[in-house]
DRENDO-890506 format. One record per residue (C-alpha): x, y, z. Coordinates in steps of 0.02 Angstrom, whole numbers, padded with zeros to 5 digits. Layout:
BEGIN
<x: X | y: Y | z: Z> .
...
//
This chain:
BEGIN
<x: 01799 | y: -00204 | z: 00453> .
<x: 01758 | y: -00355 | z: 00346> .
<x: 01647 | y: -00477 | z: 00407> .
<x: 01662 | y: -00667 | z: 00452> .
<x: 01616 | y: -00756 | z: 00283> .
<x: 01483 | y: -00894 | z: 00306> .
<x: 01422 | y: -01032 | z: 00200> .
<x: 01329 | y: -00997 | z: 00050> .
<x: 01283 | y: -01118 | z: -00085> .
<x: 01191 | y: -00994 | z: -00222> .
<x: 01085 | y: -00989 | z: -00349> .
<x: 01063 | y: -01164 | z: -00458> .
<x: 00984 | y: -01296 | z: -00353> .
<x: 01104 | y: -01442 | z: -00254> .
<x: 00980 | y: -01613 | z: -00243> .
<x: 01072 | y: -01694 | z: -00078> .
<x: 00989 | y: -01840 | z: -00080> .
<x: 01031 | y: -01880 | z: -00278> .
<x: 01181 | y: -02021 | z: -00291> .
<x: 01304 | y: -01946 | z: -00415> .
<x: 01319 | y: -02059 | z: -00553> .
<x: 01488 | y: -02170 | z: -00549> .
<x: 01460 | y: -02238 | z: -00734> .
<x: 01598 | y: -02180 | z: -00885> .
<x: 01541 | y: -02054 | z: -00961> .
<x: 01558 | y: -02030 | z: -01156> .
<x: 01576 | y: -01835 | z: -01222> .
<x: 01530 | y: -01871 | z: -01393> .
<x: 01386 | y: -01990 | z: -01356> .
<x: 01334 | y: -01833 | z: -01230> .
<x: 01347 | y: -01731 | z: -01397> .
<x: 01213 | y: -01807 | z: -01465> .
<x: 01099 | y: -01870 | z: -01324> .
<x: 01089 | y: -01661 | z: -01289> .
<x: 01006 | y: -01626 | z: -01454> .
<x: 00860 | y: -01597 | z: -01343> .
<x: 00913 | y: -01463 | z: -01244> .
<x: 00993 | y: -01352 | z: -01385> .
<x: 00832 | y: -01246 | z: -01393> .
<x: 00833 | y: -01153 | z: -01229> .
<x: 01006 | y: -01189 | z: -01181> .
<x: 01092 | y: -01158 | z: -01339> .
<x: 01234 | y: -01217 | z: -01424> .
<x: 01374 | y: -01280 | z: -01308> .
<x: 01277 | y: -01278 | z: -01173> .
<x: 01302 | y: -01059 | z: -01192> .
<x: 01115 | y: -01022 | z: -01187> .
<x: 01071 | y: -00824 | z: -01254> .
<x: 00887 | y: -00821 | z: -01178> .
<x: 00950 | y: -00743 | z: -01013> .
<x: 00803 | y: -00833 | z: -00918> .
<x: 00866 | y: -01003 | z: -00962> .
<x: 01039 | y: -01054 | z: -00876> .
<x: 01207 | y: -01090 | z: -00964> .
<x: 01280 | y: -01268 | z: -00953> .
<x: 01422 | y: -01236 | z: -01027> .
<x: 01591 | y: -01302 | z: -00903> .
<x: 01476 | y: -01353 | z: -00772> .
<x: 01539 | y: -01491 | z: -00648> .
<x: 01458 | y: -01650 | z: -00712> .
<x: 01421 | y: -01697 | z: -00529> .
<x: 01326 | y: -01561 | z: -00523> .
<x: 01217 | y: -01576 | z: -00688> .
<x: 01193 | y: -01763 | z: -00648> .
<x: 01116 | y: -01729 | z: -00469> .
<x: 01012 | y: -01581 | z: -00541> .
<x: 00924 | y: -01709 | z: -00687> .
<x: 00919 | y: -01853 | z: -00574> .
<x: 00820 | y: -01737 | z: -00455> .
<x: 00696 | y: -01704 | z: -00636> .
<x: 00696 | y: -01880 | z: -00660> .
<x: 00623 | y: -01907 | z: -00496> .
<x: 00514 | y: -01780 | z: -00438> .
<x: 00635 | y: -01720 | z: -00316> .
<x: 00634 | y: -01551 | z: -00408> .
<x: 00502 | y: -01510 | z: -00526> .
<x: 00471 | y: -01424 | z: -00691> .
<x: 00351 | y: -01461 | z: -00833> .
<x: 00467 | y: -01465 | z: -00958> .
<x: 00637 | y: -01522 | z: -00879> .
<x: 00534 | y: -01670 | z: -00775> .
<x: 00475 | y: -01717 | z: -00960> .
<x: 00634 | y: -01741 | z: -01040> .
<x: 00717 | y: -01803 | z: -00902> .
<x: 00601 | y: -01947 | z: -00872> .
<x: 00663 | y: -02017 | z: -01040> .
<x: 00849 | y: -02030 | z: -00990> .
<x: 00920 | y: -02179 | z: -00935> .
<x: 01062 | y: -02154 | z: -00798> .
<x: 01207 | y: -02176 | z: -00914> .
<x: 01116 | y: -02033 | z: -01034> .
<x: 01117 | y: -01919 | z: -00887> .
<x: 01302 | y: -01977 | z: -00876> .
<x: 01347 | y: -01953 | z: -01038> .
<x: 01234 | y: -01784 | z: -01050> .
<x: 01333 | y: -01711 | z: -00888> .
<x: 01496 | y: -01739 | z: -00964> .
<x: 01473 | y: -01666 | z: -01140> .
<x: 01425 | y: -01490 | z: -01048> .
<x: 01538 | y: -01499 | z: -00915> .
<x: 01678 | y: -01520 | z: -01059> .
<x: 01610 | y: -01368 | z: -01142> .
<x: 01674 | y: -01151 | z: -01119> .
<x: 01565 | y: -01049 | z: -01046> .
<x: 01549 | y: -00883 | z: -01140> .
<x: 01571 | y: -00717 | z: -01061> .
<x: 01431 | y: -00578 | z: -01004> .
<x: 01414 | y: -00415 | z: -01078> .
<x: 01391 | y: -00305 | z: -00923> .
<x: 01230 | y: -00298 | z: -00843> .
<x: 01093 | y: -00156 | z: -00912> .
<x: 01039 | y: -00041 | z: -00779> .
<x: 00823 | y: -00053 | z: -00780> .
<x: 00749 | y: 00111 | z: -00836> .
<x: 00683 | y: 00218 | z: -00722> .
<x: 00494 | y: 00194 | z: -00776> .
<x: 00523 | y: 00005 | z: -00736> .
<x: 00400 | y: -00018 | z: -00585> .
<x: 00439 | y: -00217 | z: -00543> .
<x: 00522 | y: -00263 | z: -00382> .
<x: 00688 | y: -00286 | z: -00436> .
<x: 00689 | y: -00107 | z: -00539> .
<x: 00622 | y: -00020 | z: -00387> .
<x: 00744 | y: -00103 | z: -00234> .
<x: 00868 | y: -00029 | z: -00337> .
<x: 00853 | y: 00130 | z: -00402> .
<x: 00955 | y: 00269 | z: -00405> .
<x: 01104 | y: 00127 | z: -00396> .
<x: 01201 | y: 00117 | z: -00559> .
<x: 01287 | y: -00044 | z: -00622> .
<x: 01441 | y: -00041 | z: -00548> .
<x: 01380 | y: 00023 | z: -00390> .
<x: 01275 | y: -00135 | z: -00383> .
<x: 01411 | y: -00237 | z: -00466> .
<x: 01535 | y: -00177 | z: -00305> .
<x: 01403 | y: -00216 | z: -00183> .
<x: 01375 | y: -00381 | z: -00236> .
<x: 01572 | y: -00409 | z: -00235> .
<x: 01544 | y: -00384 | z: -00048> .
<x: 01415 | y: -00491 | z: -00018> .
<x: 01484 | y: -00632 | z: -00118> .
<x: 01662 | y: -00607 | z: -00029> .
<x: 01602 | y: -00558 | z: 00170> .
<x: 01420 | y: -00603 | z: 00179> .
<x: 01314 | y: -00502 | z: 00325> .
<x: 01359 | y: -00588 | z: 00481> .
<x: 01224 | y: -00476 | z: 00584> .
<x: 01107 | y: -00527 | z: 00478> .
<x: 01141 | y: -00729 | z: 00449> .
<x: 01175 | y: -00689 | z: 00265> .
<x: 01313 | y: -00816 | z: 00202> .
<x: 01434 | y: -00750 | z: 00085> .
<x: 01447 | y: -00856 | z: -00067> .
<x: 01640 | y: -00887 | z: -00080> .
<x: 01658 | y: -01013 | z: 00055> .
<x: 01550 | y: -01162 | z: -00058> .
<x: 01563 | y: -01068 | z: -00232> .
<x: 01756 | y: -01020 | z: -00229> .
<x: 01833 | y: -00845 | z: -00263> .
<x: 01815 | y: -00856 | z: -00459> .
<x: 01630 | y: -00937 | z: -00426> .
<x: 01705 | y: -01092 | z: -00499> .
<x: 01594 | y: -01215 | z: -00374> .
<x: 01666 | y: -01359 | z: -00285> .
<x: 01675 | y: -01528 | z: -00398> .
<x: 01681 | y: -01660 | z: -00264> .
<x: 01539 | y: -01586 | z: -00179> .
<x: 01434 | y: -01546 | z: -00325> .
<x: 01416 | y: -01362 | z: -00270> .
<x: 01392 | y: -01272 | z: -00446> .
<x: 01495 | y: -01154 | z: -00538> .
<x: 01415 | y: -00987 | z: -00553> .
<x: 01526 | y: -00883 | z: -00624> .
<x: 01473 | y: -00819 | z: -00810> .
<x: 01303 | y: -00852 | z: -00759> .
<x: 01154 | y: -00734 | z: -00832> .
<x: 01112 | y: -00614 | z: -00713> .
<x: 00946 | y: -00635 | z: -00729> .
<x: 00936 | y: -00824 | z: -00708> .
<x: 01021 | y: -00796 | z: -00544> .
<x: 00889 | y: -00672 | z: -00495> .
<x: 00767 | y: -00789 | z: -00546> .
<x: 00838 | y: -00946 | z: -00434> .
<x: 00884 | y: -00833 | z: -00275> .
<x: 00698 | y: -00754 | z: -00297> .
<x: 00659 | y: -00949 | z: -00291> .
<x: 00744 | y: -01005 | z: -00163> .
<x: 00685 | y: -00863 | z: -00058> .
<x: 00499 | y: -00884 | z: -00098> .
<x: 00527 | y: -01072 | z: -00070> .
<x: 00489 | y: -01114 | z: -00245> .
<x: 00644 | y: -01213 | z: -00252> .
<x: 00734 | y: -01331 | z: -00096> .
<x: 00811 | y: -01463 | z: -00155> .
<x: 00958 | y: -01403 | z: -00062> .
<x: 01039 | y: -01491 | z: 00086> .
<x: 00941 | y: -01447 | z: 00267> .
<x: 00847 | y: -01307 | z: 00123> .
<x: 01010 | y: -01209 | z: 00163> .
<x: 00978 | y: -01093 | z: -00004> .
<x: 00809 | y: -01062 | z: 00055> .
<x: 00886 | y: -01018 | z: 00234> .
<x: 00999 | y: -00886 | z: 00159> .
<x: 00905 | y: -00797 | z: 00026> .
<x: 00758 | y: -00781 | z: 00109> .
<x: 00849 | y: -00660 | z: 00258> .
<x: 00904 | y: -00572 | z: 00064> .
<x: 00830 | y: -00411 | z: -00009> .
<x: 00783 | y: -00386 | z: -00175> .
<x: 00914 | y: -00270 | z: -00189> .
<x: 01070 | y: -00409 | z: -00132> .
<x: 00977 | y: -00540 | z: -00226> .
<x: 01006 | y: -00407 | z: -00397> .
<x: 01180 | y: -00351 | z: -00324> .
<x: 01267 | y: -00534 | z: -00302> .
<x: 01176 | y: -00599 | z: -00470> .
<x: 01270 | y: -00462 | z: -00572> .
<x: 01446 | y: -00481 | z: -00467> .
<x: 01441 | y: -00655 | z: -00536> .
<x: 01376 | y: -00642 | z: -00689> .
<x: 01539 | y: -00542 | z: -00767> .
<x: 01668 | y: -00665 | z: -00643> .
<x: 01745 | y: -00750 | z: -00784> .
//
């Protein structure tokens, strides 16, 4: 019997305190403000270092909140807080817009780890292949685990993982696997929180190593 689904806003962080920015936005001027960013996440916003997260088609709402919460403090890395601190407002604007008019590329399907791979993730889930993983993620991401107060990710992400625009829930879907690993892993450590009431940090920390791997793959071949 399928479960109740819950809330679940996943993966990429939500700053809920971060105005979005009312002021019109200009693509091409975004073009060329993001000049910066190329480097880790690639042309078009479609980065191929599978650490660093794609841009590409992302609600502008979203982006805007996420650099405003750089720009401020509200959520912190060395490099990111750097660059942001430089924009003005209508840069972020302008920055937001140019990536959220972009295509995301598509995933090749996840790699299985090799066996000999003794890190956490490799070891919650061996002796699963791909699509076993793949199909157990679909799950979570559709149902959730009610017993266990895990939120499944449809209700605030959408059944394509496109995100909700007005509410500046990101899109997900397309997303590198591992960068989703990474930002669950975060959210569950408490790394990152810039979430509203820390709901992300709520949900994946009641998540094994094993879901966290499972869901990230699910939505990283959702096109």
């Amino acid at each position: 019997m399928k479960q109740t689904s819950l809330v679940l806003t996943l993966a990429l962080a939500i700053a809920s305190t971060s105005p979005i920015l009312h002021a019109e936005a200009d693509i091409e001027a975004g073009k060329d403000k993001a000049g910066a960013c190329v480097s880790c996440h690639g042309d078009h916003g479609n980065s191929l270092v599978a650490n660093f997260p794609k841009l590409a088609q992302q609600h502008a709402s979203y982006l805007s909140k996420q650099l405003l919460a750089f720009k401020s403090g509200e959520r912190k890395d060395p490099m990111m807080s750097a660059l942001a601190m430089g924009l003005s407002e209508h840069d972020i604007a302008d920055i937001s817009a140019y990536y959220a008019a972009q295509k995301i590329s598509a995933n090749s399907l996840p790699v299985a780890d090799d066996d000999d791979d003794e890190d956490d993730q490799a070891a919650a889930t061996k002796g699963k292949d791909v699509q076993e993983l793949i199909a157990q993620g679909g799950d979570l991401y559709r149902n959730g685990d009610l017993p266990r107060e895990v939120s499944a990710c449809i209700a605030c992400h959408g059944p394509t993982a496109e995100g909700n625009k007005p509410a500046a829930f990101p899109s997900l879907k397309s997303q590198h696997a591992d960068y989703l690993i990474k930002a669950l892993t975060d959210f569950k450590t408490g790394v990152r929180g810039n979430t509203p009431d820390n709901m992300m940090h709520m949900i994946a920390k009641k998540m094994t190593a094993e879901e966290i791997k499972a869901v990230a793959y699910r939505i990283s071949v959702m096109h």
